[in-house]
Legacy VTK file of the C-alpha trace (Angstrom):
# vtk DataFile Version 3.0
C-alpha trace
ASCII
DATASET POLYDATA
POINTS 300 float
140.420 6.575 10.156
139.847 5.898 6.518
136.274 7.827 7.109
137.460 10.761 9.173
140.231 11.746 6.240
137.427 11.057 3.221
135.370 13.556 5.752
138.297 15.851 6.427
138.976 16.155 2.147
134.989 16.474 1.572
134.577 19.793 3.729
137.837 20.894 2.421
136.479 20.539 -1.106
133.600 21.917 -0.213
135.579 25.420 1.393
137.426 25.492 -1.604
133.989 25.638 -3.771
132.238 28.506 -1.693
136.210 30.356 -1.840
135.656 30.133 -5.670
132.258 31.300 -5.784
132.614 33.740 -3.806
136.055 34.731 -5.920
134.438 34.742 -9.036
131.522 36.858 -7.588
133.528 39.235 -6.910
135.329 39.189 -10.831
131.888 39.039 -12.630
130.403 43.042 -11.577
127.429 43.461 -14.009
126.779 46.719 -15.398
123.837 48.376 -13.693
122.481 50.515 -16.948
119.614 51.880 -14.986
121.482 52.946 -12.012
123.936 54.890 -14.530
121.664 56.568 -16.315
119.824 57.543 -13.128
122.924 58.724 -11.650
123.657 60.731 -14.744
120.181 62.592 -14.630
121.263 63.578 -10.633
125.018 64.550 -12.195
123.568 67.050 -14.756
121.157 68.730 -12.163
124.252 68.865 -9.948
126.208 70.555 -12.286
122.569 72.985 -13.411
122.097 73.441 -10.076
126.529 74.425 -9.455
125.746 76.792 -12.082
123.045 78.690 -11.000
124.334 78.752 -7.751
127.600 80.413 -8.950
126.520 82.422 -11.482
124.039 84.192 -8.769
126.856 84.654 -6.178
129.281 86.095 -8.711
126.619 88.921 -10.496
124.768 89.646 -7.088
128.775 89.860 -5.924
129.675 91.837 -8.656
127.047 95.161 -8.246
128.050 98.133 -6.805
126.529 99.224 -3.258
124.214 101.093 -4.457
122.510 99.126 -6.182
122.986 96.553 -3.744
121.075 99.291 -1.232
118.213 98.176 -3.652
118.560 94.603 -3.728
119.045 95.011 0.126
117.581 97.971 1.159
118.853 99.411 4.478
117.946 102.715 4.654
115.213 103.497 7.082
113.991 106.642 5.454
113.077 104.882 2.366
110.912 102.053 0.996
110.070 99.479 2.124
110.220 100.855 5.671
108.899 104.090 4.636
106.773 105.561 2.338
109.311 108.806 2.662
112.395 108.609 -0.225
114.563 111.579 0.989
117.782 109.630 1.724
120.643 109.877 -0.780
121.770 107.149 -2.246
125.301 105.116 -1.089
128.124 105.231 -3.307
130.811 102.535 -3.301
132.080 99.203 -4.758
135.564 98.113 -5.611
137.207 99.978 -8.452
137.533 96.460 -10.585
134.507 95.148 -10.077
132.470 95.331 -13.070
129.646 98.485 -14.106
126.047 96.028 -13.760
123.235 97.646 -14.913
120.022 96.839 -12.534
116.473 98.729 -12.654
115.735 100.505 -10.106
112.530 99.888 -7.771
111.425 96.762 -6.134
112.191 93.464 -7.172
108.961 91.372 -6.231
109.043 89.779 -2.691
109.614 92.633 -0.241
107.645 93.427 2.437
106.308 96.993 2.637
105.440 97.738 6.409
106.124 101.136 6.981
106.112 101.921 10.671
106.115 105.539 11.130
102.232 105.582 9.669
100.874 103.018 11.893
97.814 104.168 13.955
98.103 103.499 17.965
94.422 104.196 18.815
93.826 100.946 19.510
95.087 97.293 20.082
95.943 96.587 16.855
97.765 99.344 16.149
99.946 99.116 19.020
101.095 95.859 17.942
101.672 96.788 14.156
103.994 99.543 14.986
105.894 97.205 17.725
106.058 94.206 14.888
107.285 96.772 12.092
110.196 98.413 14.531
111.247 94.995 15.353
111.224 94.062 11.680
112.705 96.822 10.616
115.375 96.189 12.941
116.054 92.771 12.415
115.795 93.429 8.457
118.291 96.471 8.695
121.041 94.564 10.464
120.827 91.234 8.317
120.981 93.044 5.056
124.212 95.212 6.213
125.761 92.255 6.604
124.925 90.460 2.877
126.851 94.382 1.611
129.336 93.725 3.564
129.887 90.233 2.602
128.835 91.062 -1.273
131.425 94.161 -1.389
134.441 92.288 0.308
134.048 89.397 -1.973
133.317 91.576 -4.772
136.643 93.083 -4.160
138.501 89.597 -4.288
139.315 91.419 -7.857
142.109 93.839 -6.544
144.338 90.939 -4.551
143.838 87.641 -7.295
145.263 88.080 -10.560
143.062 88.977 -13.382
139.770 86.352 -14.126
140.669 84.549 -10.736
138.364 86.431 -8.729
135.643 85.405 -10.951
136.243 81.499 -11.031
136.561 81.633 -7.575
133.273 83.148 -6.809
131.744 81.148 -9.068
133.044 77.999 -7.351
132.513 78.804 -3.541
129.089 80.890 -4.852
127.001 77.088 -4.359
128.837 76.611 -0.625
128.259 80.068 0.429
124.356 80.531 -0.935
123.580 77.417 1.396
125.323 78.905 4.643
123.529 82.362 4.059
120.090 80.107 3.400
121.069 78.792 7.410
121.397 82.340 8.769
118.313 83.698 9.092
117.493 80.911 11.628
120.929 82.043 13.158
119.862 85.486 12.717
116.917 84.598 15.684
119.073 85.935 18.819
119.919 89.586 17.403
115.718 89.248 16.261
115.344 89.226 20.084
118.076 92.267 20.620
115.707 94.012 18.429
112.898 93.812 20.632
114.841 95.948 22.853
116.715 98.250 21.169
116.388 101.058 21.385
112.203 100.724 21.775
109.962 103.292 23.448
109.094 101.941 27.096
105.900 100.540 26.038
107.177 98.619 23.830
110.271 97.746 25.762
107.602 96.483 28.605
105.644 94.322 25.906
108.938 92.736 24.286
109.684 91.770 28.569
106.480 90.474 29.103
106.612 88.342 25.985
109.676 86.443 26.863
107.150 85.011 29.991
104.280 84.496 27.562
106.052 83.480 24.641
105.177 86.184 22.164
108.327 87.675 21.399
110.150 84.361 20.563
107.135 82.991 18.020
107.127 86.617 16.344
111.339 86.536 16.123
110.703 82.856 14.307
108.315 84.317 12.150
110.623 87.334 10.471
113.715 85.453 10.072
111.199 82.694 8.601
110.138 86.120 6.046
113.684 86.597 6.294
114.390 83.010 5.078
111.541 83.052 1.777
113.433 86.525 1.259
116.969 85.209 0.923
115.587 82.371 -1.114
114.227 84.964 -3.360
117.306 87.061 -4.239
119.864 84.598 -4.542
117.883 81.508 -6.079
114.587 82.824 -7.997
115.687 86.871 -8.577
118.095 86.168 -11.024
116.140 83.342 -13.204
112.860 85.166 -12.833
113.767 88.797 -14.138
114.522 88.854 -17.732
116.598 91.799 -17.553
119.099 89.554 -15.109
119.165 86.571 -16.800
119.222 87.932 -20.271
122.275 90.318 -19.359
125.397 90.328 -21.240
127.359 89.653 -17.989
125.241 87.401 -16.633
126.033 85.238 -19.955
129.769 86.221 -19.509
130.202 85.055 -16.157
128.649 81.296 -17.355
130.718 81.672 -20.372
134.323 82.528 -18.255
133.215 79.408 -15.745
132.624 76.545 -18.613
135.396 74.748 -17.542
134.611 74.736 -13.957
130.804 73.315 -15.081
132.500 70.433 -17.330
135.093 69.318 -14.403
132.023 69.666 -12.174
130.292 67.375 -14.481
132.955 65.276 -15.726
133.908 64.324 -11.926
129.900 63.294 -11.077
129.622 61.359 -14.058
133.520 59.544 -13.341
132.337 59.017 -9.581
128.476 57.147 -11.047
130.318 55.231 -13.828
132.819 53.622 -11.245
129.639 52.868 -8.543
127.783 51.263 -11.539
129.662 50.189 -14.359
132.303 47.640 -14.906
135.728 49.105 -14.080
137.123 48.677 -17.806
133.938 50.826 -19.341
133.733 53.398 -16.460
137.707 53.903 -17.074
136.716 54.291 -21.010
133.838 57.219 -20.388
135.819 58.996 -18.199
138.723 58.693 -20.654
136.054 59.913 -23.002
135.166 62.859 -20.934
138.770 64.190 -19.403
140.485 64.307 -23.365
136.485 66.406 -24.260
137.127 69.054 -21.226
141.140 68.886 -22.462
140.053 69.498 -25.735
137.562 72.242 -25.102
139.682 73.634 -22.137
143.130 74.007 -24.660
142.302 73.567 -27.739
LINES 1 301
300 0 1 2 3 4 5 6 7 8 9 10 11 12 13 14 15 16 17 18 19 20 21 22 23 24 25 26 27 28 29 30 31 32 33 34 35 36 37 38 39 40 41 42 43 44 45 46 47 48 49 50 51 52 53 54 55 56 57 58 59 60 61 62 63 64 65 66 67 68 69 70 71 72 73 74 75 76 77 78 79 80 81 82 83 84 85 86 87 88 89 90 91 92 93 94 95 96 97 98 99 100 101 102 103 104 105 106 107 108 109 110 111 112 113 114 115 116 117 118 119 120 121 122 123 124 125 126 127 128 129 130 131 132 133 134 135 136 137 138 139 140 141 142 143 144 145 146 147 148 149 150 151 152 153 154 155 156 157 158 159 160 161 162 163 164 165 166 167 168 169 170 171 172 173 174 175 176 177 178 179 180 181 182 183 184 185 186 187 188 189 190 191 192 193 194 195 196 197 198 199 200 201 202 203 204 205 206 207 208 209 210 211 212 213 214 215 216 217 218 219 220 221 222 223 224 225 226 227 228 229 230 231 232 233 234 235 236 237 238 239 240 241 242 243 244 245 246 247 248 249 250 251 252 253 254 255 256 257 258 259 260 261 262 263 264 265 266 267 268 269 270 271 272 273 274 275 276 277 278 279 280 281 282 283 284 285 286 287 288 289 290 291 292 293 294 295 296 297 298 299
């Protein structure tokens, strides 16, 4: 009896010694430097990346339609579809949204295929013209929907009060970018439509024959992949790569209006890496640090 109870206390002992070391494991979190200051390299290109996303949205948001005609040219009758220019060009845009000065002419990646110069005498010319009216087509629709989109969020301006417009474009600019980077993949079905529409009955009788043989649905994938590389162009590279963009006064004012959406961006990554590496007392501290620096700047 006396050996069972010495027993009984032993392994109770020895419970209460893996509790406590297990107890004081948890009380003892070491500060993991390295993670933090690898976490804080991925928080600033967060917040880089935030701002390029919504500056973009908000200037390319911000031009009237006729200039975005030449960011997004839809016009048949002119370049790059044709090498023709007797169309007149649109006038619109919301009466508050701002006067953006962009050269005309073509911005770098833009395909020039112009259709109605194609040669049919043989093979190859055949399938050039079909492959330029279906591009043509497909390229038409897709960018009457980013002037739709641009103008009606471009005319957030007459419904939100005054400088609201602006910080909320700039803030649902890096959501939005990403879903509009998705849709020329979505874009494949009307692709397809435009291997029909409205096509001459050769070409109606090819586009048929290729949904059997598989020709129209690799040459759909293949524009809205041009379609993709395009997108990625205007609303990622255009901006950063034309001097007379990024070196605009209201390209610099729409940064400068959003600097307290960048620092709450940045304060909350930093807040969220201290508190996954850092002791709880020292990440409290920086993002004390950090929230009374955006007060300051943000008030003050």
């Amino acid at each position: 009896m006396t050996n069972l109870i010495s027993h009984v206390c032993i392994m109770a002992t020895d419970t209460s010694e893996i509790y406590k070391k297990k107890h004081h494991t948890k009380k003892t979190k070491q500060n993991n430097i390295t993670g933090f200051g690898i976490a804080i390299v991925v928080s600033l290109a967060i917040a880089f990346l935030w701002t390029i996303l919504g500056t973009n949205f908000t200037y390319i948001t911000h031009l009237a339609v006729s200039k975005l005609n030449i960011l997004f040219p839809t016009d048949p009758t002119k370049e790059p579809y044709t090498k023709a220019s007797n169309s007149k060009p649109m006038k619109g845009g919301g009466e508050c949204t701002p006067k953006i000065s962009i050269v005309d002419g073509d911005f770098g990646y833009k395909y020039s295929f112009p259709y109605n110069t194609v040669n049919e005498e043989h093979v190859f010319g055949f399938l050039g013209r079909w492959l330029s009216q279906v591009s043509t087509k497909s390229n038409i629709w897709l960018r009457h929907f980013l002037i739709n989109m641009s103008t009606k969020m471009g005319k957030l301006c007459e419904t939100l009060p005054t400088g609201y417009s602006d910080v909320l474009l700039f803030n649902i600019g890096p959501i939005i970018i990403p879903l509009l980077l998705i849709l020329p993949f979505v874009w494949f079905l009307p692709t397809l439509v435009a291997c029909f529409k409205s096509m001459p009955t050769n070409n109606l009788l090819f586009s048929a024959a290729g949904l059997l043989f598989g020709w129209t649905y690799l040459t759909s994938f293949f524009i809205n992949l041009v379609q993709f590389v395009d997108m990625m162009w205007t609303f990622l590279f255009f901006p950063l790569m034309y001097p007379y963009v990024w070196n605009s006064p209201i390209y610099k004012e729409i940064i400068s209006q959003n600097k307290g959406s960048i620092s709450l961006i940045l304060l909350l990554s930093i807040a969220i890496s201290a508190f996954m590496f850092l002791k709880i007392e020292l990440a409290a501290s920086i993002t004390f640090m950090f929230l009374a620096y955006l007060i300051k700047q943000s008030f003050f």
